[in-house]
C-alpha positions as CSV (number, residue, x, y, z in Angstrom):
1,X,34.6,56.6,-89.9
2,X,36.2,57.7,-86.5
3,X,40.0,57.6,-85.9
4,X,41.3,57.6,-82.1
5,X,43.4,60.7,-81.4
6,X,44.2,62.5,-78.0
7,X,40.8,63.9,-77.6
8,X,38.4,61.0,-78.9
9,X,38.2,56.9,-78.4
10,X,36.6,54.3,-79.3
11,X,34.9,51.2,-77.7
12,X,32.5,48.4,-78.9
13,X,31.3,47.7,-75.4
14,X,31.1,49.6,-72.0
15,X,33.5,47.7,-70.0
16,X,35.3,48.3,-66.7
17,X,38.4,50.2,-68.7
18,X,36.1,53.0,-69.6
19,X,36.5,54.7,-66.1
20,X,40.1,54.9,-66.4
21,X,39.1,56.3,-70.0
22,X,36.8,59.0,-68.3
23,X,39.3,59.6,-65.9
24,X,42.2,60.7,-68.3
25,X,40.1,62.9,-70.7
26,X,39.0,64.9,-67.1
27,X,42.4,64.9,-66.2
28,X,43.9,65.9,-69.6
29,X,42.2,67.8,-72.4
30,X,38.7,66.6,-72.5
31,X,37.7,64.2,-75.1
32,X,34.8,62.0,-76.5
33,X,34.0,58.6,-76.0
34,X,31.9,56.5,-78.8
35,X,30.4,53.5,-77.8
36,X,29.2,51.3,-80.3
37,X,32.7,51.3,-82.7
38,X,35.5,48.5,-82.9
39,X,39.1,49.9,-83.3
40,X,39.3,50.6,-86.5
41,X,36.0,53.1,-86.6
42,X,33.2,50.8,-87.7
43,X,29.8,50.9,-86.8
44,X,28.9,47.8,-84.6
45,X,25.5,49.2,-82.6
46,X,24.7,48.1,-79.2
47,X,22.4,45.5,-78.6
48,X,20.4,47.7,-75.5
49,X,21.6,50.8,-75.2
50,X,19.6,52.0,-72.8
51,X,20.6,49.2,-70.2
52,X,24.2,49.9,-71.1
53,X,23.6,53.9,-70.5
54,X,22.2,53.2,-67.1
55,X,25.2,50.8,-66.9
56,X,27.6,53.8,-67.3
57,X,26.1,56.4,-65.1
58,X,26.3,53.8,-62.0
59,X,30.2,53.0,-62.9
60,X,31.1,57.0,-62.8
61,X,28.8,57.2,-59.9
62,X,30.5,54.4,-58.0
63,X,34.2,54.5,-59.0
64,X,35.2,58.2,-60.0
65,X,36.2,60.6,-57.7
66,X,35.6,63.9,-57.4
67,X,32.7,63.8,-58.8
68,X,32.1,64.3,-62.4
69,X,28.6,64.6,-62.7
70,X,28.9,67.9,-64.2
71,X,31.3,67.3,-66.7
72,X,30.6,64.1,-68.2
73,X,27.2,64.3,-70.8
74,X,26.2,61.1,-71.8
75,X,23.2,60.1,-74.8
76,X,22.1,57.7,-77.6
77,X,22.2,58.3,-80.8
78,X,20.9,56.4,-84.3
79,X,23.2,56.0,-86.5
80,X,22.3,53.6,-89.7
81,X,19.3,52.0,-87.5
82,X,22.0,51.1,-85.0
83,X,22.0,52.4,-81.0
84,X,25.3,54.3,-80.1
85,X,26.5,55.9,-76.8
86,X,28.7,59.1,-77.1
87,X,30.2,60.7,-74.1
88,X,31.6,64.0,-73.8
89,X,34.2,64.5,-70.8
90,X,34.9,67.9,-69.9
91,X,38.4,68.9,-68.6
92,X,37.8,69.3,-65.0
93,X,38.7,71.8,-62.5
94,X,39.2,69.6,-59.4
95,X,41.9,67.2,-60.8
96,X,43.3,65.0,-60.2
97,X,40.6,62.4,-61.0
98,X,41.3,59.3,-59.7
99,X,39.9,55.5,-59.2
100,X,38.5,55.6,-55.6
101,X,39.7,51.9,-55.4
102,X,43.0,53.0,-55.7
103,X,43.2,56.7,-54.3
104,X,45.0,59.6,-55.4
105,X,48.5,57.1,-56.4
106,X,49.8,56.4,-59.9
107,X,47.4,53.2,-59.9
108,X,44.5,55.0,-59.3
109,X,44.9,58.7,-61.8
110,X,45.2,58.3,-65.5
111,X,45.9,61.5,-68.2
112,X,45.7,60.8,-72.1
113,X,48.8,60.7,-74.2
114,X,48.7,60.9,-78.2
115,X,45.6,57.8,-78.3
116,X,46.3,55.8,-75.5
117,X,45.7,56.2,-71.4
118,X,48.5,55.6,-68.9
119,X,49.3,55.9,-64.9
120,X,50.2,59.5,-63.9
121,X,53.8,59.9,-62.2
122,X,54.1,61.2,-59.0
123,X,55.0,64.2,-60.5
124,X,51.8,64.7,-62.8
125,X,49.8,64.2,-60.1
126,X,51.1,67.1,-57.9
127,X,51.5,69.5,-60.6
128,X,47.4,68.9,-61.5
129,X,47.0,69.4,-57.8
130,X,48.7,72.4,-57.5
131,X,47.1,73.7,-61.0
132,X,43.9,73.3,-60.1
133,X,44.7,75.2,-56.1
134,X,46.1,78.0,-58.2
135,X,49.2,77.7,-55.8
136,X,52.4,78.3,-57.9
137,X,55.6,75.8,-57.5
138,X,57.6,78.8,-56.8
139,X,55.5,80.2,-54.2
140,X,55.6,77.1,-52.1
141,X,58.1,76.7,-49.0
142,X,61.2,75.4,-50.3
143,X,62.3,72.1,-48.4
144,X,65.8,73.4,-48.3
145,X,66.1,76.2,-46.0
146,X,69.6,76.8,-45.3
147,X,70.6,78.9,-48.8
148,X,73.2,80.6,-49.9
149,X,73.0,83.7,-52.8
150,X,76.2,84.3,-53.7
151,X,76.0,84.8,-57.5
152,X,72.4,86.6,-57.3
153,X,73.9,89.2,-55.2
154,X,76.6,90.1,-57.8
155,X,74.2,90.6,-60.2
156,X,72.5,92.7,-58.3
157,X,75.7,94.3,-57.2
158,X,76.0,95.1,-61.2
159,X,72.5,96.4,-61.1
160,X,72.8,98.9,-58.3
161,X,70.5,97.0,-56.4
162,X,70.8,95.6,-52.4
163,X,69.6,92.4,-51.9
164,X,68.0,93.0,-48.4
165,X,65.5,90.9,-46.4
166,X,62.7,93.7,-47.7
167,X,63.7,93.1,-51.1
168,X,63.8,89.2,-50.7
169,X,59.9,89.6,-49.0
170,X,58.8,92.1,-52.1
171,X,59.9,89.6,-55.0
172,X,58.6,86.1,-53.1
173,X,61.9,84.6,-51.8
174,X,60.5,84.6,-48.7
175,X,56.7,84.1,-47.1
176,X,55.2,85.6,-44.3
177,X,56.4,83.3,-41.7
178,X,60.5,84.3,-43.5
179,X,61.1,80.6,-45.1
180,X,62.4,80.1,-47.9
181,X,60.4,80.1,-50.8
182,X,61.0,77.2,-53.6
183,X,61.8,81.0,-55.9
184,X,64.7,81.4,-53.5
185,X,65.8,77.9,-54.2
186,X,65.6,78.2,-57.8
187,X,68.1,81.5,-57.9
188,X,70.3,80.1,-54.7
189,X,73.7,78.8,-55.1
190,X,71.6,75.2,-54.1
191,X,69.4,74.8,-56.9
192,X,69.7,71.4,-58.0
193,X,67.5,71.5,-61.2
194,X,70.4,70.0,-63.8
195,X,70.8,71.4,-67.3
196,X,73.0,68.4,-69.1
197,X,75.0,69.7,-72.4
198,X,76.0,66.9,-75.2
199,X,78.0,67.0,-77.8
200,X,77.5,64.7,-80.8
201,X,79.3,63.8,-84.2
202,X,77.0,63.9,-86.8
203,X,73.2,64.4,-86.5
204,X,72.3,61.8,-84.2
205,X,73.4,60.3,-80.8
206,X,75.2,57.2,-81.9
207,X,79.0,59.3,-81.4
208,X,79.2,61.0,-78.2
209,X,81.7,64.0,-78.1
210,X,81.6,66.0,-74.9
211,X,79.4,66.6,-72.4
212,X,78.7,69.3,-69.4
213,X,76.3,69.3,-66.5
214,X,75.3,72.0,-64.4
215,X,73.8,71.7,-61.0
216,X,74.3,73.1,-57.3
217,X,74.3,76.9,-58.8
218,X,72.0,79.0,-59.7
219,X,69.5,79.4,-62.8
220,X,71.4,82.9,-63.6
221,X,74.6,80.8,-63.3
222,X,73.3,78.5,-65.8
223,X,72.8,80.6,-68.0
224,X,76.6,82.3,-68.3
225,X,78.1,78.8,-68.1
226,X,75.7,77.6,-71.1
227,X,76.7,80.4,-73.2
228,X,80.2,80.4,-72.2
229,X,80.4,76.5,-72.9
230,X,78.2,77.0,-76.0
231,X,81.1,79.7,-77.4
232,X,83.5,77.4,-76.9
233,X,82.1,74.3,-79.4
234,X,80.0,76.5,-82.0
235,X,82.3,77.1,-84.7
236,X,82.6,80.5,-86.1
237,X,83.9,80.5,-89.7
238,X,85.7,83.7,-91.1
239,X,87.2,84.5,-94.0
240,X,89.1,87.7,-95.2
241,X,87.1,90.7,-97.7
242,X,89.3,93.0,-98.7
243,X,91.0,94.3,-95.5
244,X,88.5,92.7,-93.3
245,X,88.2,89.7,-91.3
246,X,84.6,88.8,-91.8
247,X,83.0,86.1,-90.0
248,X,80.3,83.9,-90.3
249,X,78.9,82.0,-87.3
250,X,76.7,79.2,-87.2
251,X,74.0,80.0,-85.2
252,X,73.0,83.3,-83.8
253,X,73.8,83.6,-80.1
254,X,70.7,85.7,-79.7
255,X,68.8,82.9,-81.1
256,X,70.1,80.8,-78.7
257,X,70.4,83.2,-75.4
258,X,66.2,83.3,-75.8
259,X,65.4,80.3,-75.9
260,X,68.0,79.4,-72.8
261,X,66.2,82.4,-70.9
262,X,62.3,80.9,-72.6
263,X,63.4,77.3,-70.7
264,X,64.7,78.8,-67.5
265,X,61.4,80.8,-67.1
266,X,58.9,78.9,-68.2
267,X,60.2,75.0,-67.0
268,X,58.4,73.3,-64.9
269,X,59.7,72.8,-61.6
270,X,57.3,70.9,-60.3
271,X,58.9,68.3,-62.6
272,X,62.5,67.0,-61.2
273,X,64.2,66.5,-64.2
274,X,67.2,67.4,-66.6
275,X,66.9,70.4,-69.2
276,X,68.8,68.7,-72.1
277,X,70.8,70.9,-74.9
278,X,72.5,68.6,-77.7
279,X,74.7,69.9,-79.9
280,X,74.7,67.9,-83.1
281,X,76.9,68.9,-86.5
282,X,73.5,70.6,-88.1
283,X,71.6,71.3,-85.7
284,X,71.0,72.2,-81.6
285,X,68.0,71.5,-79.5
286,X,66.6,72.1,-76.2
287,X,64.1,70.2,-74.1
288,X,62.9,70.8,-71.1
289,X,60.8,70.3,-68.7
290,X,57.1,70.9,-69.1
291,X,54.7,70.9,-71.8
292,X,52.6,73.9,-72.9
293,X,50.4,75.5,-70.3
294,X,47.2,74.9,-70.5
295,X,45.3,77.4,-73.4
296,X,48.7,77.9,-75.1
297,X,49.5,76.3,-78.3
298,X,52.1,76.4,-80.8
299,X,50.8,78.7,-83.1
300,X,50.0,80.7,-80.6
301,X,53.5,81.6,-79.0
302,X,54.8,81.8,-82.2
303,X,52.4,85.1,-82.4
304,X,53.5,86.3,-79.2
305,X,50.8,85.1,-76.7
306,X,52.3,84.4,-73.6
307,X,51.5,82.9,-69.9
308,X,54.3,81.7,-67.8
309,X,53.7,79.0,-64.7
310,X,56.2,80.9,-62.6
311,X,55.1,84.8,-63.6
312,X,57.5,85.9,-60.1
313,X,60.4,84.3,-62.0
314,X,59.6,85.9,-65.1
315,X,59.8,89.3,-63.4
316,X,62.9,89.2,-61.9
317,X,64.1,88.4,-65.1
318,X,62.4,91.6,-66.3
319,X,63.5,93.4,-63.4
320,X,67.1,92.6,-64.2
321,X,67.1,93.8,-68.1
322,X,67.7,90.2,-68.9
323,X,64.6,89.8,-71.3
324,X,62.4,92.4,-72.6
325,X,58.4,92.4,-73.3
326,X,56.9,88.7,-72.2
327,X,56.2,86.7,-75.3
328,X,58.4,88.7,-77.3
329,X,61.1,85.9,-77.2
330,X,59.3,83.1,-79.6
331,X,58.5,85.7,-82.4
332,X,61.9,87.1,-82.0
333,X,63.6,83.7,-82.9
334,X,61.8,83.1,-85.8
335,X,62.7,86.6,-87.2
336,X,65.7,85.4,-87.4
337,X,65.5,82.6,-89.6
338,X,63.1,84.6,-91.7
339,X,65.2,84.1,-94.4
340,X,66.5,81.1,-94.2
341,X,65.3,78.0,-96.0
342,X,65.0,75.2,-92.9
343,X,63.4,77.1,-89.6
344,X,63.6,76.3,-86.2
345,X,61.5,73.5,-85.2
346,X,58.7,73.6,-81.9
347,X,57.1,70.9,-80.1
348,X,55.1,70.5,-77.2
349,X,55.5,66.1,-76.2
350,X,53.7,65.1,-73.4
351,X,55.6,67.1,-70.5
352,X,58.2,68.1,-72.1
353,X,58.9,71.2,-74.7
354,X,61.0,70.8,-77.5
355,X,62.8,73.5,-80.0
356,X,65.8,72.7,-82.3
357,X,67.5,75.6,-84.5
358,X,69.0,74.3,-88.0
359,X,72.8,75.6,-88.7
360,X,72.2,78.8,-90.5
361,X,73.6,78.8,-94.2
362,X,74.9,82.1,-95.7
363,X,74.5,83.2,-99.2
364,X,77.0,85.6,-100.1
365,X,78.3,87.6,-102.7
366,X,82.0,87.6,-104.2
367,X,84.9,89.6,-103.9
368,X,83.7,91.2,-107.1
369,X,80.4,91.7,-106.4
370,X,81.0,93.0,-102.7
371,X,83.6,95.6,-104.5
372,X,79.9,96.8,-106.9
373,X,77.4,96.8,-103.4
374,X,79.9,98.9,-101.5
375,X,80.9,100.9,-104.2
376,X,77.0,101.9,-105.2
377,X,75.7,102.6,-102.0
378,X,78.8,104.6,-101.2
379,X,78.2,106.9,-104.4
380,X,74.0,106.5,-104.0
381,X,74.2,106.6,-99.4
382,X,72.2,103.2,-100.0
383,X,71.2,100.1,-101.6
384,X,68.1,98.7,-101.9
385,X,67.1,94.8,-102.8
386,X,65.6,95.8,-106.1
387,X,69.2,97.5,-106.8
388,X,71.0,94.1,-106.0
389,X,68.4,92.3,-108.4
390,X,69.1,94.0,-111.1
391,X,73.1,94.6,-110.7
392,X,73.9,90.8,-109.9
393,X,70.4,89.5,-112.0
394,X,69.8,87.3,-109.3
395,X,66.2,86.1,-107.7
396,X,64.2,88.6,-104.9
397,X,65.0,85.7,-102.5
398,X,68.5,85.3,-103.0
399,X,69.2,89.1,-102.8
400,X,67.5,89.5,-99.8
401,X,69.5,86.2,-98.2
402,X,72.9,87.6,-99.1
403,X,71.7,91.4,-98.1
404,X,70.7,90.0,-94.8
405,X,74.0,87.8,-94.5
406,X,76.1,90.8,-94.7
407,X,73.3,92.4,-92.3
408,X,74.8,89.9,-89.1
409,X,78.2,89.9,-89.8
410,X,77.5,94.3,-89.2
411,X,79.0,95.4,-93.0
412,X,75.6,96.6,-94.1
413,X,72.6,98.0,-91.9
414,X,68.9,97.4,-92.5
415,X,66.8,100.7,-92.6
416,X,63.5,99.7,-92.2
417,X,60.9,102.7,-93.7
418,X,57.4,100.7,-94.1
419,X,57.7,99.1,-97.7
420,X,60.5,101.0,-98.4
421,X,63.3,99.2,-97.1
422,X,67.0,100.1,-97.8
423,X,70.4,99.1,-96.8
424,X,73.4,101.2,-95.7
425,X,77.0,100.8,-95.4
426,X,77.7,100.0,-91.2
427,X,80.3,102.0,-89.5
428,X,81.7,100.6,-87.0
C-alpha cells in the first residue's frame, strides 16, 4: 500500500489536476505519480489504460511548458490483474514549469510541499529562475544605487585594509558597467533585509517580553547589535568556589555567534523576508530565510558538507577572519552540546531553515569534591575521567559532563592525546 509523501501521489483517475501535479514535482524534487490508487493507497485498476496513457501524453504536450518530454517517463504496469499508470517526473533544469494557460504567474507554476501542491509566490518563482540561469542574487545590479558604507569601512579600517573602488570591483560590489551590485547592498548602511529579536516568558509565544528589530544597516552591523542585545537578556548565573567567582552561562555565545554568521551567509535574499531569533525561557531559535540548497540535507551539514547560494558573501566573511573553514560551523555547534542530554534542533521547512539550541544544564561537583580534583591534579599535573570515576564513584557520563562544565567556565583544560585524554588545571 502506497502513502502520499513530498515525492510520490496518488490518483484514481487522470484528470485535469494532474498537470499542476507534473508541474510541482518538475519544479520541486521530482516525484512519482500512481494512477490507478484512491487516497488512501488501494488498488482500483483502470478500466483502459492505454486510452488513458495516450490521454496523458497529449495533456503534458498541450498544457506544460517548457517542455518536459525528457523528464517525465510514463508506463503500465499489472498489478493483481489490474492496469496501473506510474509516472516518474524528473526535477527539471529549465524551471520554472508552468501552465501555459496561465504563464509564468503564481496561477500558472506549482512546487510540492510535504503531500500537497500549491501556487508559487512571486518570490519562488524568481529564485527557480535565477537557480536554473546560474546567476547568483548577489551578483545581480542592486535597485538601490545611491549606497553608503560607513560601518564596512571600519571594519576594514580594523583589518588594515582600504576599501577602494579596485577592491569594491575584485570582491563583486560592483559590475563592469560600476553599479552596484545587490552584494554592495547587502553590506551597505541600506540593507533593508530585517532581523526581528523576541523575547518571550515561558516556552511559547503566548507572553511577549521585548523585542528588537534591525534594518537600514548592514549584515556586519547586525551581527554586533544581535550579540550585544543577546548579552544583555541571556542570563549568566555565578556562584563563588573558594576565592573565585565562577560563572555559568546559559548558552554558549560561540554556539550562538555561528549560527548568526551560518544565517547571514547562507539566507536567501532572493526571499524579502524577516530573519526571526526568539528567545524563550529554555530555549532560542533562529529561522531564516531559505530552505536547504538543493543536494544538501540535514545529515549532511551536520558532517560538514557545505554549498552556500551567495559563495562572494561567504568570502568576505573569510576574508575578514570572521569564520573559519566553510562548513565547519554546523559540526562545530554540535560539539558543543556533545555532552549534553537535549541537542540543538535542525530543520529545513519549506523556504525557511530552522535551528533552536536547548538552555545548557551544568553538572558540577561540590565544594568538597572541587577541593579533591584540584588537589589531585595539582600533586599528579592532571586528571583524567577514569580518575574522577573512581574518586567521586560516579557514572563515565556524568564525569565527563562535570569535567567538561568546569572545561567552559576555563578552571580545567582539555588535553586531547588520541584516546588518551586528560585534564589540567587552567591558568589564567
Amino acid at each position: 500500500m502506497y502513502k502520499e509523501s513530498e515525492t510520490l501521489e496518488l490518483k484514481r483517475e487522470i484528470n485535469s489536476n494532474i498537470c499542476k501535479e507534473i508541474i510541482a514535482f518538475a519544479n520541486t524534487k521530482g516525484g512519482t505519480i500512481y494512477i490507478g490508487y484512491d487516497d488512501d493507497g488501494n488498488l482500483v485498476g483502470l478500466k483502459n489504460a492505454k486510452e488513458e496513457l495516450d490521454k496523458l501524453s497529449n495533456l503534458i504536450s498541450d498544457n506544460i511548458a517548457p517542455n518536459l518530454t525528457f523528464n517525465v517517463s510514463m508506463e503500465i504496469i499489472e498489478e493483481l490483474g489490474l492496469d496501473t499508470i506510474i509516472v516518474k517526473v524528473l526535477k527539471g533544469t529549465n524551471r520554472p514549469y508552468y501552465l501555459k494557460s496561465k504563464g509564468i504567474t503564481p496561477e500558472g507554476v506549482y512546487i510540492r510541499l510535504g503531500a500537497t501542491n500549491r501556487m508559487a509566490t512571486r518570490d519562488e518563482i524568481v529564485k527557480m529562475i535565477m537557480e536554473d540561469s546560474n546567476v547568483k542574487f548577489e551578483d545581480n545590479i542592486s535597485k538601490e544605487q545611491n549606497l553608503s558604507f560607513n560601518y564596512l569601512e571600519r571594519i576594514f579600517k580594523e583589518k588594515n585594509i582600504i576599501l577602494n573602488k579596485v577592491k569594491m570591483k575584485n570582491m563583486g560590489f560592483l559590475n563592469e558597467k560600476d553599479l552596484y551590485t545587490n552584494l554592495a547592498y547587502i553590506v551597505s548602511d541600506q540593507n533593508n533585509f530585517p532581523i526581528k529579536i523576541a523575547v518571550y516568558k515561558g516556552d511559547s509565544k503566548v507572553e511577549f517580553l521585548d523585542k528588537k528589530e534591525l534594518d537600514n544597516m548592514s549584515v556586519f552591523e547586525q551581527l554586533d547589535e544581535v550579540l550585544k542585545f543577546l548579552k544583555l537578556v541571556i542570563k549568566i548565573p555565578a556562584k563563588i568556589v573558594g576565592m573565585e567567582r565562577v560563572e555559568s552561562p546559559e548558552y554558549d555565545f560561540e554556539v550562538i555567534r555561528e549560527s548568526l554568521l551560518n544565517c547571514i551567509i547562507h539566507r536567501d535574499y532572493s526571499i524579502y523576508g524577516s530573519t526571526l531569533i526568539n528567545i524563550y525561557e529554555n530555549s532560542i531559535e533562529i529561522v531564516n530565510q531559505g530552505g536547504l540548497i538543493s543536494g544538501l540535507t540535514i545529515e549532511s551539514i551536520k558532517k560538514g558538507n557545505s554549498a552556500s547560494r551567495n559563495p562572494r558573501l561567504a568570502s568576505l566573511f573569510h576574508r575578514l577572519g570572521l569564520v573559519e573553514a566553510y562548513g565547519s560551523g554546523i559540526p562545530r555547534i554540535f560539539a558543543k552540546y556533545e555532552y549534553q542530554e537535549q541537542k540543538p534542533i535542525i530543520e529545513s521547512i519549506g523556504e525557511s531553515f530552522f535551528i533552536r539550541f536547548p538552555k545548557l544544564e551544568y553538572e558540577e561537583f561540590t565544594n568538597n569534591e572541587l577541593n579533591i580534583l584540584f588537589d589531585y591534579a595539582r600533586k599528579n599535573g592532571k586528571i583524567t575521567r577514569e580518575n574522577v570515576e573512581d574518586l567521586f564513584g560516579c557514572s563515565k557520563t556524568s564525569a565527563i559532563r562535570k569535567l567538561n562544565s568546569y572545561v567552559e567556565k576555563e578552571m580545567l583544560k582539555k588535553v586531547d592525546v588520541g584516546k588518551n585524554t586528560y585534564y589540567e588545571i587552567y591558568n589564567k
